[in-house]
Structure formats: structure tokens, C-alpha cells
C-alpha positions in Angstrom: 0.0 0.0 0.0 1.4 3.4 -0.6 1.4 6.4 1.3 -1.8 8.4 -0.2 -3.6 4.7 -0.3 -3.1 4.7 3.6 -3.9 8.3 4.0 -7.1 7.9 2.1 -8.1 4.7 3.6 -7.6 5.9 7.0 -9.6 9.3 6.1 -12.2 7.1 4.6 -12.5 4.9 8.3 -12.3 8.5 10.3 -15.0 9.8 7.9 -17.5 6.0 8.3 -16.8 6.6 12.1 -17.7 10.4 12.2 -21.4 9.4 10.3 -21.9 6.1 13.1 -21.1 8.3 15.6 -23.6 11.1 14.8 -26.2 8.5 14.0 -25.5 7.2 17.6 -25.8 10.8 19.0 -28.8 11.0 17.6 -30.3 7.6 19.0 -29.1 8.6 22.7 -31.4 12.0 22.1 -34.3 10.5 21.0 -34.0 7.7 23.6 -33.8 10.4 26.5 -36.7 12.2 25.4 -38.8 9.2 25.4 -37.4 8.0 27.9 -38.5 11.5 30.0 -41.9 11.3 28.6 -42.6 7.9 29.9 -41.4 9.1 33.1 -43.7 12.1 32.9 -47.1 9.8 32.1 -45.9 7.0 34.9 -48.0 9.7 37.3 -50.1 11.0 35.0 -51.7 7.6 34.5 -51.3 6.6 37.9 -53.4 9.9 38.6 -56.5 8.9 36.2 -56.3 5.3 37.1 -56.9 6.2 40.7 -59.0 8.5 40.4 -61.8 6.9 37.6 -60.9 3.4 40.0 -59.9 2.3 36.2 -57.6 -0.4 35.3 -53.9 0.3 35.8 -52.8 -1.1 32.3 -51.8 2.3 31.4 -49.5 2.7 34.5 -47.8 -0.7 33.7 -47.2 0.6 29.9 -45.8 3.8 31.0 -43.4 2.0 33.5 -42.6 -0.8 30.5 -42.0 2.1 27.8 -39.8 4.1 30.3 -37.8 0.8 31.2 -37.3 0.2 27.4 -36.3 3.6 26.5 -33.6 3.4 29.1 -32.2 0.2 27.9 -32.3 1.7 24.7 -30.2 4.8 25.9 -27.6 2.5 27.7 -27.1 0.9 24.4 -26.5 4.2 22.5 -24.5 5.7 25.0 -22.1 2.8 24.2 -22.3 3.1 20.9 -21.4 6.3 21.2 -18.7 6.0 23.2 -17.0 3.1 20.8 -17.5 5.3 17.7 -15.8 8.3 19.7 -13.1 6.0 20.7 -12.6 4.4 17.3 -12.7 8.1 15.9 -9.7 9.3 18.2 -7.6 6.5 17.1 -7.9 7.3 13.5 -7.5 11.2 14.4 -4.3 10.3 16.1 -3.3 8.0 12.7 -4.0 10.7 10.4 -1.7 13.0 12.5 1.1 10.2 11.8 0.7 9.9 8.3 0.5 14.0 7.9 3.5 14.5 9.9 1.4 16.3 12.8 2.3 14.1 15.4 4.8 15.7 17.3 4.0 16.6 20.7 0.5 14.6 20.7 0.6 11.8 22.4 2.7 10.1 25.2 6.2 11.1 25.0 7.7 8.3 27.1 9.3 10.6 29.7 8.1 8.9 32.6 10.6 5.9 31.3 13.8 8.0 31.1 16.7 7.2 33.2 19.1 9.4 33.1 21.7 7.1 32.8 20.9 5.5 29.6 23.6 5.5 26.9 21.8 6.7 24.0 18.1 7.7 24.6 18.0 11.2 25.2 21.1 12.4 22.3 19.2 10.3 19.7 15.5 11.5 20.8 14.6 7.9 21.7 11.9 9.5 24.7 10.5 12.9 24.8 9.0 15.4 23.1 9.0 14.8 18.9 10.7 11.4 19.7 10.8 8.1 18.3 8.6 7.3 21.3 6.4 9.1 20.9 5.7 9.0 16.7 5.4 4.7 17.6 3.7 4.5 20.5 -0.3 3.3 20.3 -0.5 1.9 23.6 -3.7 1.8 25.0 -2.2 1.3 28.4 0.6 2.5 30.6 1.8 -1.2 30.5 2.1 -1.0 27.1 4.1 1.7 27.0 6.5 0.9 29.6 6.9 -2.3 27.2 7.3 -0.3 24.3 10.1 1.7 25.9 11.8 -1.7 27.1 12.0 -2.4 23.4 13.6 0.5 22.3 15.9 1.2 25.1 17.1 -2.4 25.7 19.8 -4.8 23.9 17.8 -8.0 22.7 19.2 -11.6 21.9 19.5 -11.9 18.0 17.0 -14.6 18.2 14.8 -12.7 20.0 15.1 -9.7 17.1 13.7 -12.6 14.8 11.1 -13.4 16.9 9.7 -9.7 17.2 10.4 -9.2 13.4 7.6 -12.1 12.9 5.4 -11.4 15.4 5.4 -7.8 13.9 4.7 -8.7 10.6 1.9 -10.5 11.4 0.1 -7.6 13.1 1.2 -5.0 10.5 -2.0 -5.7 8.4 -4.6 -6.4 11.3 -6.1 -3.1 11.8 -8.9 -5.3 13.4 -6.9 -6.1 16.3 -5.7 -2.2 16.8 -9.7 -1.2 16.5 -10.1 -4.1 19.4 -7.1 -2.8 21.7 -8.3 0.8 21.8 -11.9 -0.3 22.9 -10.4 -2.7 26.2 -11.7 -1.2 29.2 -15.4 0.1 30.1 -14.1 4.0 29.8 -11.7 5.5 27.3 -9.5 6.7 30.7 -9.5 3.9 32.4 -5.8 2.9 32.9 -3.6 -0.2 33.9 -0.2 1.6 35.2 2.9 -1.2 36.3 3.3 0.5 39.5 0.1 0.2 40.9 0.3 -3.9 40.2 4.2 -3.4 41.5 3.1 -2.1 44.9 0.4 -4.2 45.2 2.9 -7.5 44.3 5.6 -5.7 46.7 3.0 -4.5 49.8 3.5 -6.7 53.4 0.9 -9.9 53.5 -2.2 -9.1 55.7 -1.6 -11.8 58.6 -4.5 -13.6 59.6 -5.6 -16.5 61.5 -7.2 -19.0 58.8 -9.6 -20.6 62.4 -10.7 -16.8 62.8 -11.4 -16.3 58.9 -13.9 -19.4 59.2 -15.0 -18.4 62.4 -16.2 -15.2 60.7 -17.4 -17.0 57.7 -19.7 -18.6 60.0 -20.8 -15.3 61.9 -21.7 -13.5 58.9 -24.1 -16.7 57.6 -25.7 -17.1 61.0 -26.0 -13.1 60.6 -28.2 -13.0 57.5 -30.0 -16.4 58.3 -31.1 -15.1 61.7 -32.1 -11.6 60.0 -34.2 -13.7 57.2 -35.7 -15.9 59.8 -36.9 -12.8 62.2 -38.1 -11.2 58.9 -40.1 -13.7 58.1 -41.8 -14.8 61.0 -39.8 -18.3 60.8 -37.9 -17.7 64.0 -39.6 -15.9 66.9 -38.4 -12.1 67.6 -37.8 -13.3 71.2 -35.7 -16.3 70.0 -33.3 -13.5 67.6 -33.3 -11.2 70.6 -31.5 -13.8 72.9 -29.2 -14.9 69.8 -28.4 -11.7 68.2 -26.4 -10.0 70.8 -23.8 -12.8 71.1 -23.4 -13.0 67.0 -23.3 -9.3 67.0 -20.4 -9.2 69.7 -18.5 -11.8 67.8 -18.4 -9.7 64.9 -17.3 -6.6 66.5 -14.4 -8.3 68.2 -13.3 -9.9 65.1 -13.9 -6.6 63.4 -11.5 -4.6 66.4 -9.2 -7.2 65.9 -8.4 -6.7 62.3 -9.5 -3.2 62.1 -6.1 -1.5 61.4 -4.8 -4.1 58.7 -7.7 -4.2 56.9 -7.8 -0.2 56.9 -4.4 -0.1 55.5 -5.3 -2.8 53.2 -8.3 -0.6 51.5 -6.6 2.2 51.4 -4.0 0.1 49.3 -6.4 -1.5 46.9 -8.4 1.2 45.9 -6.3 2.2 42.7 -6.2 -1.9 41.8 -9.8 -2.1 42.0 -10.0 0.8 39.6 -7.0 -0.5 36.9 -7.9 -4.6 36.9 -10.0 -4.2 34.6 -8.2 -3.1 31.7 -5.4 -5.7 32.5 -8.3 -8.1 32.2 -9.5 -7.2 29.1 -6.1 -7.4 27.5 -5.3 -10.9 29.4 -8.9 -12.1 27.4 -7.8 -10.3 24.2 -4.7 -12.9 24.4 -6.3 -15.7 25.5 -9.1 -15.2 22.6 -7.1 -14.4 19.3 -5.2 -16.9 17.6 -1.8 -15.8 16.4 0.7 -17.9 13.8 4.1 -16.5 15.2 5.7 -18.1 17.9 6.6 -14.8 19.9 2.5 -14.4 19.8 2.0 -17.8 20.3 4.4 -17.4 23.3 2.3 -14.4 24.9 -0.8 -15.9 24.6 0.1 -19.9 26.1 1.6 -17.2 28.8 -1.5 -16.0 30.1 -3.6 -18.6 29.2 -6.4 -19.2 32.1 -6.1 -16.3 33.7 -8.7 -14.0 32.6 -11.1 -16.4 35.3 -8.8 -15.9 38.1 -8.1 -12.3 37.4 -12.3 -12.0 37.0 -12.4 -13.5 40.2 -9.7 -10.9 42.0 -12.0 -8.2 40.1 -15.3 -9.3 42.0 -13.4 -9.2 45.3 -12.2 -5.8 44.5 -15.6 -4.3 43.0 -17.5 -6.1 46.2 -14.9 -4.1 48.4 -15.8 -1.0 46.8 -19.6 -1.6 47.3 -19.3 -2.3 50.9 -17.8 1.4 51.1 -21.0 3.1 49.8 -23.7 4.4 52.3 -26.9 1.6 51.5 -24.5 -1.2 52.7 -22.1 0.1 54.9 -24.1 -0.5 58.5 -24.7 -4.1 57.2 -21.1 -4.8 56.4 -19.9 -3.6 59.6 -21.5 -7.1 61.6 -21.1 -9.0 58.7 -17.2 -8.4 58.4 -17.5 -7.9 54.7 -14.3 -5.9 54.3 -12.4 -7.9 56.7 -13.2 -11.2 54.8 -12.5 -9.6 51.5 -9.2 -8.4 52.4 -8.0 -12.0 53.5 -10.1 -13.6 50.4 -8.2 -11.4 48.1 -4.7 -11.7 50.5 -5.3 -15.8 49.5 -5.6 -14.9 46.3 -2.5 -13.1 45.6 -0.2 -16.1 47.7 -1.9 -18.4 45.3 -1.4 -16.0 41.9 1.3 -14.1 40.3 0.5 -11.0 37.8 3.8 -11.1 36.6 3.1 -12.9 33.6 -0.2 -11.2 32.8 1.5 -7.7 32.8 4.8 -9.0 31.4 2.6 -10.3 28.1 0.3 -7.4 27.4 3.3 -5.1 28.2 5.1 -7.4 24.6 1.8 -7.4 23.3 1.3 -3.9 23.1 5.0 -2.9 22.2 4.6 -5.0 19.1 1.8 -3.9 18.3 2.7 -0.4 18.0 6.0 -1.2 16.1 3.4 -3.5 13.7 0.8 0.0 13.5 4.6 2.0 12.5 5.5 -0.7 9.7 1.8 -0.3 8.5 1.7 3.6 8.4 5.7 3.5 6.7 5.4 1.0 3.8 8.3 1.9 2.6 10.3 1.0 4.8 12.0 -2.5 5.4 13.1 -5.2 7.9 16.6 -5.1 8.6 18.6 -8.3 8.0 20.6 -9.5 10.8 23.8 -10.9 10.3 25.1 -13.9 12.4 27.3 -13.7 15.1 31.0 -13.1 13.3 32.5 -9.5 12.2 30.4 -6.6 13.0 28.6 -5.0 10.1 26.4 -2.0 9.8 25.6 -1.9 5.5 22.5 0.0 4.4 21.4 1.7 1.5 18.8 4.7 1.2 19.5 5.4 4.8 17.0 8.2 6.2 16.2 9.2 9.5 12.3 8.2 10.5 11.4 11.2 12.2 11.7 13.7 9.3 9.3 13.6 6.9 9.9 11.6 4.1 9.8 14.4 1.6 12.5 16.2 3.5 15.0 13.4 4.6 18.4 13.1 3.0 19.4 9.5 2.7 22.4 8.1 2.8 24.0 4.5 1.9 26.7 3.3 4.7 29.1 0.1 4.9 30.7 -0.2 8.0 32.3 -3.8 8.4 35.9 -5.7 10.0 38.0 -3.8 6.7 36.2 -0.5 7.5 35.4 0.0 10.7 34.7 4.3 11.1 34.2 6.9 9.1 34.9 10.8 9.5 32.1 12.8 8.9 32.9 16.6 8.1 30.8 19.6 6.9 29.8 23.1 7.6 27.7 24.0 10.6 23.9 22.9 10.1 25.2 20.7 7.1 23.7 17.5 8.6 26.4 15.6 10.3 24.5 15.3 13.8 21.2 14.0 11.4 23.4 11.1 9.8 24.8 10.0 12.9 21.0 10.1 14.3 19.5 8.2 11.5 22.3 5.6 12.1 21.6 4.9 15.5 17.6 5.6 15.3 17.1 3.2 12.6 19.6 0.7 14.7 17.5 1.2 17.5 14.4 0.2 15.6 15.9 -2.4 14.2 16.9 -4.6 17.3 13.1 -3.8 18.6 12.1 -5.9 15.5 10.1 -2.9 13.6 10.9 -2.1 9.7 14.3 1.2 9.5 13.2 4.0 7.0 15.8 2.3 4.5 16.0 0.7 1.6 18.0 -2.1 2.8 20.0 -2.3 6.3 22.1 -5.4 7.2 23.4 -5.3 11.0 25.5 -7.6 13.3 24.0 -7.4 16.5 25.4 -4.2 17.8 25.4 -2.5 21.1 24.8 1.6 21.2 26.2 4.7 22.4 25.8 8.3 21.7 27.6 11.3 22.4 26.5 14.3 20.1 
């Protein structure tokens, strides 16, 4: 596909997405407004069924029309948000393929160590950088991963593997519409550190006697409330039982009070970023892949998304104990306290490591496959075995100029020739040759396509000092 192919296709999808999503706007309207008139002739009807002593049919359709129409609004609402979402990604697209992209998106910064040998003096991270024209992470997982890729020195085997996996995903635009729809909201966010300090956080000690002990306190609880309520057990029979079960509870509860307060204030932000990890463990587990790198990433995570479902419930039932309609009850039925130690058991028995280790890959290759799509002209590098270095390329530009700007180059650097002297006037283009050099080496040992027209490398460790 060439250039103006891709920039028409992709105006064509942003222009498809701009029509669904107006259509959608225009569903959610006319749903609200029926929706508020059947609200507004629930009473009405209600009125003139009372007072004529006439059947309340009308009352029942008002209620079933108003129930509808807000059904019907949810739905819209998400369609509206997917066709927003899907809009944005091919707003972002265009602004690659324009050569708009610079200073729009992540940057990367929030990855820089200062230490590293090359990242900042060839504009690996920051502002305008490599990073930041790649990167289509939907998550900050993802981009940590991306930035491992470009700022770390692979196996050559490993290059290979990458190089596969990334032309497999170059052509599935599918796949990029279905990343950038994970998660219920277009914010929601899976960040590493939040899943590190969880991992890294002291275990919540408990007695495993007391947690049954409390199991049982809570059932006896609700059974003797449902037994009182319903005129199965006497109200002078829960009077003498209820005080006992009631002081039970609160000593359990005084007993772990402090723990399990430290241990909510801790889990808030997982309860709020598990569910994006989730929906990109299922996206692995779900989508078959022919390379063995994606092969690898899904077998890696493979029966998780039920476990991870599982530590989601226990989170989202901790955060619905917190809210006003339920917070007496959970009190005496040590809801928070056996939450904390259900999802305590639950990390001793389960590791996250691999969940965030694969979507992190996942999502690095998958925004070096949406750069080889977007740059058809450019190629894979070939990798030379292990023997005498070699750096030989031909058509050598640098990738963050645009294309009808950039100077190429050709280059043979081998055992006979091992340096060249580069020489010029100020503002000549010496510091951009030595750049395009060492960006396009950098993209070649993340696996992506070099703006070249051929590039041949030994596996090559790199430096910079500009």
C-alpha cells in the first residue's frame, strides 16, 4: 500500500466513524426524550387510574416504555462512546501519516533514566521522539513495554522473533480497533506501579480458624435476619441470639481493624486498573496468532482471565461495601475484613507477573506493527550472524523527518572499515546522519521495519555522544 492509499483509507474509516457516531448521537437523544416522557405519564396515569378506580394497564405501559427507552439509551450511550473511541484512534493516525504528530501523544518521559547511553542524544523518549511518533499503547503497560523495546539490547534470536510477530500484526487493523476499545471507559488505565506495589506490599496476617470463624458469623447473621423477617424464627428467639453474634463480629472486626484499613486504602487504585489488564489478558487468550513470539504471549496467560475475574469481584464487592446503602450491614457481617483475607489468598496463590509481562510485549509490538503499516516503505533489517560486526544499508533516512524532506544516505561499516569521518559546515547534517544511524539501529533490534532501503546489521550495542 502506498502512502496516499493509507492516507485515504484511513480518512475514509475516520469519515465512516464520524457518520456512526452522529447516528448514535442521535439515537441517545431520541431515547432520553422518550425516555423522560414515559417518566412524565408513569403519574399522570397513575393519577387517572386512581381516580376513575380504572384499570392500571396504562401505568404498567408507561413503567414498561420508560424501562425500554432506558435500555435503549444505555445501548446508544455505548455506541457512542466506541464510535468516539474508534474516531480518536484514527485522528491520532491521520496526524502520523500528515506528519502532525509531534508533541501529541505520550512522549515516554516517565521511562527516562538518566543514565541511559543513547536515549536522550538520539531522541529515543520525549518530546517529537521516536517514542512518541510509535507509541499506540492503550495502556501505561504497554508503553512501559514499548520503551523496554527501544531502550534495551535484545538476543538476536529474539530480534527474529519480534520481526515475525510484527509482521503478522502490521496488516490487522482489526486487532488495533479491538485494543483501543479494552476497558469500560476511554480513561481507564492499567499503570505497572500500581500492580508493583500491590505484588511488593506486606501480606495481611491472619488467622485461617478466625477467617472461618467469621465466615460462619456472617451466615448465622443474614440467616437469623431472614428468619426474624419472616416470622420463621420468633423475635424473642433473635433477641437472645443476636447480641452474642453481634459481639463476635465486632471483636473480630477490632481485631483486624487497622490491617484491613491499611489494606483498602491500598487496593483502591487496583480495584480501579484490573480491569483493563483483564480485558487485554482475554484479548490474548481469545485471538489466535501464527508467530511463535504471539503464540508465546498468549500460552503465557492462558487461564487467567477467570482468576483475574475473580480478583475483580473481590475488589468491586470491596468498593460496594464502602458506599452508604451497605455500609451498617457490612460492619456485623465483616464484609471488608473477609474480603481483604479472600483477596490476600488470592494473591499467595497467583502471580500478575506474567499477565503484565505479556500485554506489556503485546502492546510494544503492536505499536512497532501500526509503524511498519503507516511506513510501507520502509523494510526489515537483516541480521547478520554472530562473526565480524557489520552496519551496510542503502537509502539510509532518519524516521522522524518527513519523508519528503530526509536526505538519505547508503553506509558500509564492516571488519576492513570500521569508522568513518564525517565533516561539513555547521547545520550541514552531520548530527542528522549520525542520528539516523543509530535511530534506525534502534528500531531495528526492537524488531520494527528502518526508514531504508536495505540495512544489514550484526548485533550491535549503542552509544551516543553528540
Amino acid at each position: 500500500m502506498s502512502a496516499p492509499d493509507l492516507l485515504a483509507q484511513y480518512q475514509s474509516r475516520r469519515a465512516q466513524l464520524q457518520n456512526n457516531l452522529d447516528e448514535a448521537r442521535s439515537q441517545s437523544i431520541l431515547s432520553l426524550l422518550l425516555f423522560l416522557i414515559a417518566l412524565a405519564l408513569i403519574p399522570i396515569a397513575a393519577f387517572f387510574a386512581f381516580r376513575d378506580h380504572s384499570s392500571p394497564l396504562f401505568v404498567f405501559a408507561a413503567m414498561a416504555l420508560a424501562v425500554s427507552m432506558g435500555l435503549r439509551l444505555r445501548k446508544s450511550k455505548k455506541e457512542e462512546d466506541r464510535f468516539w473511541r474508534l474516531r480518536r484512534l484514527y485522528e491520532r493516525a491521520l496526524q502520523r501519516v500528515q506528519g502532525e504528530w509531534s508533541g501529541s501523544g505520550p512522549d515516554g518521559e516517565d521511562c527516562h533514566d538518566s543514565g541511559h547511553p543513547y536515549a536522550t542524544d538520539l531522541n529515543i523518549l520525549g518530546h517529537g521522539s521516536l517514542f512518541q511518533l510509535v507509541c499506540t499503547a492503550r495502556t501505561a503497560i504497554g508503553r512501559r513495554g514499548l520503551a523496554d523495546y527501544l531502550l534495551q539490547l535484545p538476543t538476536r534470536q529474539e530480534i527474529l522473533a519480534r520481526q515475525a510477530a510484527v509482521a503478522e500484526l502490521t496488516n490487522r487493523t482489526d486487532l488495533r480497533e479491538a485494543v483501543a476499545l479494552l476497558g469500560k471507559f476511554d480513561f481507564s488505565e492499567s499503570r505497572h506501579e500500581t500492580f508493583d506495589e500491590w505484588a511488593a506490599a506486606p501480606p495481611f496476617v491472619f488467622n485461617k480458624a478466625i477467617q472461618y470463624l467469621a465466615l460462619v458469623s456472617s451466615a448465622l447473621t443474614v440467616l437469623l435476619a431472614l428468619g426474624t423477617l419472616s416470622t420463621l424464627i420468633p423475635w424473642r428467639v433473635a433477641a437472645e441470639l443476636a447480641p452474642p453474634l453481634i459481639a463476635l463480629s465486632l471483636a473480630i472486626g477490632a481485631l483486624y481493624h487497622e490491617p484491613v484499613k491499611a489494606k483498602i486504602s491500598q487496593l483502591r487504585n487496583l480495584a480501579v486498573e484490573i480491569a483493563v489488564l483483564r480485558d487485554g489478558v482475554h484479548f490474548l487468550e481469545t485471538n489466535s496468532f501464527k508467530s511463535p513470539k504471539l503464540q508465546a504471549l498468549s500460552a503465557a496467560v492462558r487461564g487467567q482471565t477467570q482468576a483475574l475475574r475473580r480478583l475483580e469481584r473481590y475488589l468491586g464487592a470491596l468498593n460496594e461495601r464502602d458506599k452508604e446503602w451497605f455500609y451498617g450491614p457490612s460492619l456485623l457481617l465483616l464484609t471488608a475484613t473477609q474480603l481483604c483475607m479472600a483477596i490476600e489468598q488470592w494473591r499467595a496463590a497467583h502471580s500478575l507477573n506474567n499477565c503484565i509481562e505479556a500485554w506489556a510485549e503485546y502492546e510494544a509490538l503492536n505499536s512497532l506493527a501500526t509503524y511498519a503499516y503507516e511506513n510501507p516503505a520502509n523494510t526489515f533489517p537483516t541480521l547478520a550472524p554472530h562473526g565480524d560486526p557489520i552496519y551496510q544499508a542503502q537509502a539510509l533516512g532518519h524516521p522522524l523527518l518527513p519523508a519528503d524532506h530526509c536526505v538519505t544516505n547508503d553506509l558500509h561499516l564492516d571488519a576492513a572499515l570500521r569508522f568513518y569521518l564525517v565533516s561539513g559546515s555547521n547545520m550541514s547534517g552531520k548530527s542528522t546522519l549520525l542520528r539516523s544511524i543509530g535511530v534506525n539501529a534502534v528500531l531495528a533490534l526492537a524488531g520494527a521495519p528502518v526508514r531504508a532501503r536495505s540495512l544489514t546489521l550484526s548485533p550491535l550495542s549503542i552509544c551516543a555522544a553528540l
